[in-house]
N, C-alpha and C positions, 0 to 999 in steps of 0.2 A: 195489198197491192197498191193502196193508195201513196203508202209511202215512194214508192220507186219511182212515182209517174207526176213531176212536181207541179206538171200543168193543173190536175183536178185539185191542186192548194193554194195556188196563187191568188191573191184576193185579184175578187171581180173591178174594185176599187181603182187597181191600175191598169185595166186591159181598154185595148182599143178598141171601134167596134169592128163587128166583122164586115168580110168584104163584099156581104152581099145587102148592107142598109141600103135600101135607097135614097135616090138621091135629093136634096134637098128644093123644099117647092119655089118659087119665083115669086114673090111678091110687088116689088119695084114700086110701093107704095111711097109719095113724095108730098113736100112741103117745102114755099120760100117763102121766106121774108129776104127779099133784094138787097145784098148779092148773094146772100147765101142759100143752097139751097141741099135739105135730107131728104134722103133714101133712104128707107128700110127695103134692102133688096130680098133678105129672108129670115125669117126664124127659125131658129133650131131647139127643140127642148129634149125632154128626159124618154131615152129610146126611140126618139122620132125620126124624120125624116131628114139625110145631112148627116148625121150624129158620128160622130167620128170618135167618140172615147163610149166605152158600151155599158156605162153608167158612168154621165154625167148632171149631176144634180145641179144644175144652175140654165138661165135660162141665156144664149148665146145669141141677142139682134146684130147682124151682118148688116153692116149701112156704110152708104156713097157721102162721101161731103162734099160739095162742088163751090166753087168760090168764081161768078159770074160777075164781079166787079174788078176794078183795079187797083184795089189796097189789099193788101195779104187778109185774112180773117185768122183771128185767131181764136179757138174752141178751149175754153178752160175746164168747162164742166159737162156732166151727164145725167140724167136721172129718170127713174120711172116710176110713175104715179099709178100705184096699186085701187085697187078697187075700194079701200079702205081711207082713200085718199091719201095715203103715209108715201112718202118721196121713198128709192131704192137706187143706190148707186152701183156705178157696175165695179167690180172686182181687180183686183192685180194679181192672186194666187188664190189657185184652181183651191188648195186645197183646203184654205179660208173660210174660200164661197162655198163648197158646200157644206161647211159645218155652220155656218150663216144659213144658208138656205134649211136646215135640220130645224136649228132656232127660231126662226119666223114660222117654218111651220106648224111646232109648237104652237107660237102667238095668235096666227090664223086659227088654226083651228078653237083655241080656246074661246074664239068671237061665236063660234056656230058655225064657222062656214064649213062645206061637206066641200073635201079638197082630194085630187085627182093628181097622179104628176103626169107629165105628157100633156099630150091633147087630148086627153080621155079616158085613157083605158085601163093605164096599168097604176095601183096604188103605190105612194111613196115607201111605207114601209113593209109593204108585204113581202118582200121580197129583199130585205136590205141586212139583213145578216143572216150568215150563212152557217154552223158551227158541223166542224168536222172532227170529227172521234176514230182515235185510233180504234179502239175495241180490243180485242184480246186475242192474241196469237197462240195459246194456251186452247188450243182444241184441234180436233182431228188427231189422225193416224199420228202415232210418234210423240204424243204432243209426253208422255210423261218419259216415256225411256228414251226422248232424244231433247227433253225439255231444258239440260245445261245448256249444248252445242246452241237452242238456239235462242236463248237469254243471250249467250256470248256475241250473237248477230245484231240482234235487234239494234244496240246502242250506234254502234255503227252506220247500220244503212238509216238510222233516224238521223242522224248528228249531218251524213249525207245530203239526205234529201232537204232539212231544214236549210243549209248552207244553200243548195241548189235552188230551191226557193226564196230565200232571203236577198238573194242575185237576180232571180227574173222578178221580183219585186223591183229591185233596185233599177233594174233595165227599164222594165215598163213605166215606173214612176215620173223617170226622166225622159220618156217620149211622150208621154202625157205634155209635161210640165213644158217640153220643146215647140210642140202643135200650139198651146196654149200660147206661149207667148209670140207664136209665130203669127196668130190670128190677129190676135186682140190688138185691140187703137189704144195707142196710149194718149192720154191726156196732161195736160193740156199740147196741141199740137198748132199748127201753123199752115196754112193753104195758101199758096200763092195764087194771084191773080190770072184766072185761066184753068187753075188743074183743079181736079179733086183728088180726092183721098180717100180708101178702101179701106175696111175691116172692121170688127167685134167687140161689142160692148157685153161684157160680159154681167149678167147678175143674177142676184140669186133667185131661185125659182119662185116666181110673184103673178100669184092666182089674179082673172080680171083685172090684168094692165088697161089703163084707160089712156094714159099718152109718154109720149116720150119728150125728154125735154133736152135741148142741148143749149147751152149760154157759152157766150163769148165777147168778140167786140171787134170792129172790123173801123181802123182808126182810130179815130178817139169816141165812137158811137159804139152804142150796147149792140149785141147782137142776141136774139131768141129766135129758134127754130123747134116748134112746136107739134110734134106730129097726132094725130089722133086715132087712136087704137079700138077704136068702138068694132071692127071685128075679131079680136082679140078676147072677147067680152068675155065669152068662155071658157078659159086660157087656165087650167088648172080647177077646174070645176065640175061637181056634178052636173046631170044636164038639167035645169033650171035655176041653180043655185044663184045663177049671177043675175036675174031677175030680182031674188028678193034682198039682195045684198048691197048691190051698186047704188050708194045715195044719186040723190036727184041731181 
């Protein structure tokens, strides 16, 4: 039956989430160095709260950039300073990031660290592949005296359904990849004197963030906007893990 119903095959990989995630929490945590000044308004991670793809492996900060002087600022770069102290940049393709995000997990883990995806709960690969078997149609009533007729079916409704799926694959992939770029800030970008500017730094899922870092230059002067994530500390972590791990 699984054949005919292409929904229970389509990987989880491209689907949205559903419509009853809630909604994403308020942070509005800030930082200036004059004129510039960052917001982190929210985070979003793996099945959390906000989550708008229904496994998204990478880790999505939503930030304000405001430009409170009168020379444009211009933002070249991004980065997030893991608990390992090691820089992390954010992404341009979703589907990059998470095979990036797989990698490092590896990495992490290899140190010791006892790693979480989310904010807690759910493990990254407990749940990350899924294998689905047809089985055998070759049982029950009929199955020998009407066993040609239905050899002669099978090929079909498989050839079918795969087609059928291979398309809502292809659909979902590209609302993903649509949302995704609809979010995300691209870099490096330009803020006029007066406005700011909205949206997603996208990276990969990076246990115990310690700070976020934005560079630029506003004139002919540097610009660093520095934000500090010490309640983040927990951020992909067992619960005490980021006590014994976080250097001084």
């Amino acid at each position: 039956m699984c054949l005919v119903q292409p929904g229970c095959v389509t990987s989880k990989k491209y689907k949205m989430a559903k419509e009853d995630t809630p909604p994403a929490q308020p942070f509005n945590w800030s930082v200036s160095a004059p004129p510039g000044e960052l917001t982190l308004e929210t985070l979003i991670v793996f099945k959390g709260p906000g989550s708008w793809k229904r496994e998204a492996r990478w880790d999505e900060y939503v930030v304000k950039l405001t430009n409170r002087g009168g020379e444009p600022i211009v933002v070249n770069s991004a980065e997030l300073i893991d608990l390992l102290g090691q820089p992390q940049v954010p992404g341009d393709d979703p589907w990059r990031l998470e095979k990036l995000s797989y990698t490092n997990w590896d990495k992490y883990g290899k140190t010791g660290l006892k790693l979480l995806a989310g904010a807690g709960a759910v493990a990254l690969y407990g749940t990350a592949l899924v294998a689905t078997s047809m089985g055998s149609f070759m049982a029950g009533p009929g199955a020998a005296a009407g066993g040609t007729a239905l050899l002669d079916v099978i090929p079909v409704v498989a050839v079918v359904d795969i087609t059928a799926v291979a398309i809502m694959n292809h659909n979902n992939k590209a609302k993903v990849q649509k949302e995704f770029d609809r979010r995300r800030l691209s870099l490096p970008l330009t803020i006029a004197p007066g406005q700011n500017v909205a949206g997603s730094l996208f990276f990969p899922m990076t246990p115990g963030p310690q700070r976020l870092i934005l560079k630029g230059r506003t004139g002919d002067a540097p610009l660093e906007l520095v934000l500090d994530l010490k309640p983040l500390a927990g951020l992909h972590l067992k619960p005490g893990a980021e006590k014994k791990t976080i250097p001084p």
